[in-house]
Residue, then its C-alpha position, 0 to 999 in steps of 0.5 A: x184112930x182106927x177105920x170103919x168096918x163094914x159090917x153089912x149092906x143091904x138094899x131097903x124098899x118100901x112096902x108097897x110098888x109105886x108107878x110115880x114119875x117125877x119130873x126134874x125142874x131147872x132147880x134139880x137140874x142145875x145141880x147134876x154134875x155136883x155132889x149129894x147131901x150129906x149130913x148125920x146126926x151122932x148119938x150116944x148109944x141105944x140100950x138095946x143094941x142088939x136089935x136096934x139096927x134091925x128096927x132101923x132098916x124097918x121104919x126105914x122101909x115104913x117110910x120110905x112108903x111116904x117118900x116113893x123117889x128115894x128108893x128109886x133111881x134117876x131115868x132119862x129120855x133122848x130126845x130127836x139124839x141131840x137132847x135128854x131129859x131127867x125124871x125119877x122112876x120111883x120103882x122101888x130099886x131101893x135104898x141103900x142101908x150099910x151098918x159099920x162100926x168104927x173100933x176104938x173111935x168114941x163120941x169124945x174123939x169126933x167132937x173134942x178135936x179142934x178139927x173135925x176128923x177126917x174119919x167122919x167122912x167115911x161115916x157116909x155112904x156112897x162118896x164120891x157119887x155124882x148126883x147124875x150117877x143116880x141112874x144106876x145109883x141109889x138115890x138115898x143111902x144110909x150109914x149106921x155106924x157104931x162107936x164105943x160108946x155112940x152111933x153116928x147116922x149118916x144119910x147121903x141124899x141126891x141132890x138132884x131129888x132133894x134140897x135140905x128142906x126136902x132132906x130134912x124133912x125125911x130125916x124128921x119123918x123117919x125119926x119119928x116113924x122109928x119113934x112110933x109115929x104111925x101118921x106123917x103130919x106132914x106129907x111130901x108132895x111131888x105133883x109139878x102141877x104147880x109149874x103150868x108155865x113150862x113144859x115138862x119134861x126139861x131137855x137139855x142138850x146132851x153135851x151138857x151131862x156127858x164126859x162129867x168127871x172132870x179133873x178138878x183137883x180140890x185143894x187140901x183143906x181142914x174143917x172146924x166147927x165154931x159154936x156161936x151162943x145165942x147171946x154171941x149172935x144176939x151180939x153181932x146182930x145188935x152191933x150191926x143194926x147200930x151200925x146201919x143206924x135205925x134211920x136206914x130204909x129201902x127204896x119202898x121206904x121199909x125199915x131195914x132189919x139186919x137179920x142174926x144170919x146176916x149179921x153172923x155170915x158178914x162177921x164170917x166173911x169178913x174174918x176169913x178173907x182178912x186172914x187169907x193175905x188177898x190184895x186189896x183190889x181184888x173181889x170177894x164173893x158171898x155166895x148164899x143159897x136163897x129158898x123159893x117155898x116161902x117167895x112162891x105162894x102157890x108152892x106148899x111148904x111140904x113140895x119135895x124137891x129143890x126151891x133154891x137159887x144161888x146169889x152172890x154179894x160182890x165187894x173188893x177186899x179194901x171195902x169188906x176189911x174196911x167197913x163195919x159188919x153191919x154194912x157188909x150185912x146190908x149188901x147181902x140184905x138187899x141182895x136177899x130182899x130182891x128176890x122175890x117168888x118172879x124172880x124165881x119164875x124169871x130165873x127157870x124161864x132163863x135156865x130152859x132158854x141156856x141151861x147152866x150146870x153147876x160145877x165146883x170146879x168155878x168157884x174161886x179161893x176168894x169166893x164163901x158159899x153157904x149151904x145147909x140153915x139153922x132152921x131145919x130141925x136136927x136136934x129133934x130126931x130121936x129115933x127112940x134112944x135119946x136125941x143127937x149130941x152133934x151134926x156133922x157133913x160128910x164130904x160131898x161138894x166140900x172145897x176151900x170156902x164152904x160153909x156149912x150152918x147148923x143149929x146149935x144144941x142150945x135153943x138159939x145158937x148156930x154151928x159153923x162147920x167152916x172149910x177152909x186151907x189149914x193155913x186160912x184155919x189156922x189163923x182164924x182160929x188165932x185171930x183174937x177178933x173173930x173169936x172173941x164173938x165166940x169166947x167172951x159170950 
């Protein structure tokens, strides 16, 4: 298999100039010193292929009027030399916009292999870019490439400006632009009128962000895809809520309903950490990413920027190999079901009195940490020529143990793009448990 070539690169600005500030919260903070989102869609290829590259670069800028910070850069403010803050100076630097193609590689090539190839990762833009890098960085980049007989588009997005409803909520909103759509029926909303509790600007000590390329290694790892029916999921979700038994409720008397996620993350969990030859005494980890939209009421679902926290379920490898997924599935529900919108009040309270940067560099080979949902909408982004055949990530903020969830193409089935050693693949792949949910469903 060949490698990309690129073609051209060209900065792309919306219309019209924006004087629009955007302050960062704890949310957008927190996540400075990790990689973008990275995520595209594979198509097959338009009919018009000389014009369709052009066509995209202009709904880009079209909406791009809609989403001002994206074709900004990140700023900051020293405060008293000992603290800094971050907004976003929406001021049209612009977005970056790569065409490329990749000779020889067709769509069979990126989705028939057992692992996913490492030539998608060179399908994004920008690799390699910190989110606080946005200063001088673009904040948004897309990568058309162009296959034999496909085209991948892949958009690289700061995480510190987006989460995946903010990601995908643009993704949608130019798809639709590029259909023909003149009117967003959805407009993002970037007031931080909603957090009359803190004082923005944030500062947080300047300690914090400087000297932030550290020498973390990640370890090798491969990627896979397993595809889960809906019927599979069905499965695993029936099987677990018989084994919590319908007579389990919560400390407020409710009925606990293990949910399909839950019931599908804890037979992953489960099934990986069994073929990692861990000692039975040591702690494995869960780490999932909880949103705020739906906990915080007077938040719109349309708000632009990160609502998301990080928890983690916590058990000792004896119990998680020992137990039926349905009790496994239980600890994570209850960790879920705690969180509610003061939590996430409580939780920015918390970060402004000690802020904490993430780092991936913390995380242990015997933690999982789940990003991305089956819910945003990645099968409906038709740009004009048909809708995606397959999602795939690129390879910011990946490590052994990141697991990242798509929906399927089927209405109802989910796509785990797992990353793990090749060892830990390996068996996985081999081990007749874990894929009989898949295979005989």
């Amino acid at each position: 298999m060949t490698g990309v070539e690129y073609i051209s690169s060209d900065m792309i600005h919306k219309a019209e100039l924006s004087q629009l500030r955007v302050e960062l919260t704890p949310w957008d903070l927190q996540l400075l010193l990790l990689g973008p989102v990275q995520k595209g869609l594979l198509f097959p290829k338009p009919q018009h292929e000389n014009s369709f590259i052009n066509h995209l670069k202009a709904s880009l800028s079209d909406t791009l009027l809609y989403f001002p910070p994206l074709s900004g850069r990140l700023a900051t403010t020293e405060h008293d030399g000992e603290k800094v803050s971050f907004f976003i100076d929406c001021n049209n630097t612009g977005a970056l916009f790569i065409h490329a193609k990749a000779n020889g590689v067709t769509i069979s090539d990126i989705i028939e292999p057992v692992y996913v190839p490492s030539i998608v990762h060179s399908f994004f833009p920008l690799n390699g870019v910190k989110n606080i890098e946005g200063v001088s960085n673009p904040l948004l980049g897309v990568q058309v490439t162009e296959l034999v007989d496909g085209v991948f588009i892949g958009i690289t997005a700061n995480h510190s400006v987006v989460d995946g409803t903010s990601f995908w909520h643009f993704f949608n909103s130019w798809s639709a632009v590029s259909r023909g759509l003149i009117h967003l029926p959805k407009l993002p909303v970037f007031q931080r009128r909603f957090f009359n509790s803190i004082n923005l600007p944030i500062q947080i000590p300047k300690s914090h962000v400087q000297n932030f390329h550290d020498d973390f290694v990640v370890p090798l790892f491969k990627e896979r895809v397993f595809h889960f029916s809906k019927q599979s999921i069905v499965t695993l979700k029936a099987r677990a809520n018989a084994e919590v038994g319908t007579g389990t409720t919560t400390t407020t008397n409710q009925m606990v309903q293990i949910s399909s996620l839950q019931a599908l993350l804890s037979h992953l969990w489960q099934s990986i950490m069994r073929n990692k030859n861990l000692e039975p005494n040591e702690d494995t980890h869960y780490c999932f990413i909880i949103g705020g939209r739906q906990r915080l009421h007077d938040l719109p679902q349309e708000y632009f920027g990160n609502v998301i926290k990080s928890q983690k379920v916590t058990m000792k490898v004896k119990q998680l190999l020992e137990q039926g997924v349905g009790s496994i599935a239980l600890e994570m529900n209850k960790v879920i079901a705690a969180n509610t919108g003061e939590d996430f009040n409580k939780f920015i309270e918390a970060w402004i009195a000690s802020p904490e940067l993430l780092k991936i560099s913390t995380i242990s080979s015997r933690t999982l940490a789940t990003s991305s949902s089956p819910r945003f909408d990645m099968y409906g982004n038709d740009f004009g020529w048909g809708k995606p055949i397959a999602v795939r990530s690129g390879s910011a903020n990946k490590f052994d143990g990141k697991i990242t969830l798509f929906c399927g193409a089927e209405e109802g089935s989910i796509d785990v793009e797992a990353c793990l050693s090749p060892e830990t693949l390996n068996a996985l792949g081999n081990d007749e448990e874990f894929m009989d949910a898949i295979i005989n469903n």
